[in-house]
C-alpha positions as CSV (number, residue, x, y, z in Angstrom):
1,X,37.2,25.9,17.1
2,X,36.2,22.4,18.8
3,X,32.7,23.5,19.0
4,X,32.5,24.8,14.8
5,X,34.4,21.4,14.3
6,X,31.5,19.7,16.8
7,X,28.6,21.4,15.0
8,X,29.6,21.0,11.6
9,X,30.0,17.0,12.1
10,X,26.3,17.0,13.4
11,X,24.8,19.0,10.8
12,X,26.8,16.0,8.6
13,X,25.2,13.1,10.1
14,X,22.0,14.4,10.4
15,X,22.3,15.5,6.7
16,X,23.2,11.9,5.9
17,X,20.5,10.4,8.0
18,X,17.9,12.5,6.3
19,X,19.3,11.7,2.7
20,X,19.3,8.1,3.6
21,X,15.0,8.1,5.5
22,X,14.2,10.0,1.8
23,X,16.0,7.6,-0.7
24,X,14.6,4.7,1.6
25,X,10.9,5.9,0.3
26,X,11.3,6.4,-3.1
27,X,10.7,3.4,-5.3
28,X,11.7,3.0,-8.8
29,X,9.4,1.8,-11.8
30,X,11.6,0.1,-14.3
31,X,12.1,-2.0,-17.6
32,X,10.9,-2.9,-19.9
33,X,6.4,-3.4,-19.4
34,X,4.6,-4.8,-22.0
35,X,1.2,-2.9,-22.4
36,X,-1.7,-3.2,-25.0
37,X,-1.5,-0.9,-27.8
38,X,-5.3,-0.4,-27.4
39,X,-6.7,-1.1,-23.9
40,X,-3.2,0.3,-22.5
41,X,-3.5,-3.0,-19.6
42,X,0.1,-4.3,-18.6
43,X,1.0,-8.2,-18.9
44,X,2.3,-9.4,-15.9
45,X,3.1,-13.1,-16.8
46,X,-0.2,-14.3,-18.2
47,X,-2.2,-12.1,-16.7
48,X,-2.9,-8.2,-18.1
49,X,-4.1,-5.7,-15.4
50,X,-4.2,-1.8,-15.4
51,X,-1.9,0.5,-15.6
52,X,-3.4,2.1,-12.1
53,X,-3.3,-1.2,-10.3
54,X,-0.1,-1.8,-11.5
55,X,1.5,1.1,-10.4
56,X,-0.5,1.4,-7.4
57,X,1.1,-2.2,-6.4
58,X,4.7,-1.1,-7.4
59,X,4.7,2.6,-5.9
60,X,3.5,4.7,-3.3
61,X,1.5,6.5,-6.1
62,X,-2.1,6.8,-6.2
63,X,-4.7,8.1,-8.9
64,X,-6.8,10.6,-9.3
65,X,-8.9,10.6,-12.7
66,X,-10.6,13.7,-14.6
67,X,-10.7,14.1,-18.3
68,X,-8.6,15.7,-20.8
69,X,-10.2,18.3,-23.2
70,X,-9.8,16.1,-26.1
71,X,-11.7,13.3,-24.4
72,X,-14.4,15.4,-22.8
73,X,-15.1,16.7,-26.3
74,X,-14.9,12.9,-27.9
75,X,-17.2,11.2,-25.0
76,X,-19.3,14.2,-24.0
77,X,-19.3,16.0,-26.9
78,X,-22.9,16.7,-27.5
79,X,-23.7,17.2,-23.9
80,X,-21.3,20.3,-23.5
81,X,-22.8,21.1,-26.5
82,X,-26.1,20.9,-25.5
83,X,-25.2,22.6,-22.4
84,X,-23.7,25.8,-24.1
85,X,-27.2,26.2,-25.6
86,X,-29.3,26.2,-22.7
87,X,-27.3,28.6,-21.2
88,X,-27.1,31.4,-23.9
């Protein structure tokens, strides 16, 4: 019985500790940021940066950047266009 009673008070703290070394890395983005309706840069005081170096600053996040279909076909358009052709 001592030894169940033993074990299951270790598992506990060790459970604890763990919770606690995982919450301590996790870091919240929150409020209110004002961004640019058309550049999408954040205003930090009276400065405006981007939304990647922003985050970057306040998180442990970090980017990685590709294009969405929409904007591939917007930006790129006539060169996947041009490239379907070649290859028929």
């Amino acid at each position: 019985m001592f030894i169940e009673v033993a074990f299951t008070f270790i598992l506990c703290i060790f459970v604890i500790f763990w919770t606690w070394r995982l919450l301590k890395q996790i870091k919240y983005l929150e409020g209110i940021l004002p961004i640019c309706s058309f550049c999408k840069k954040i205003r930090l005081k009276n400065d405006w940066t981007t939304i990647e170096e922003y985050v970057s600053k306040h998180s442990e996040a970090e980017f990685s950047h590709g294009l969405c279909p929409e904007c591939a076909e917007k930006y790129y358009g006539d060169v996947l266009h041009k490239n379907k052709h070649k290859s028929v």
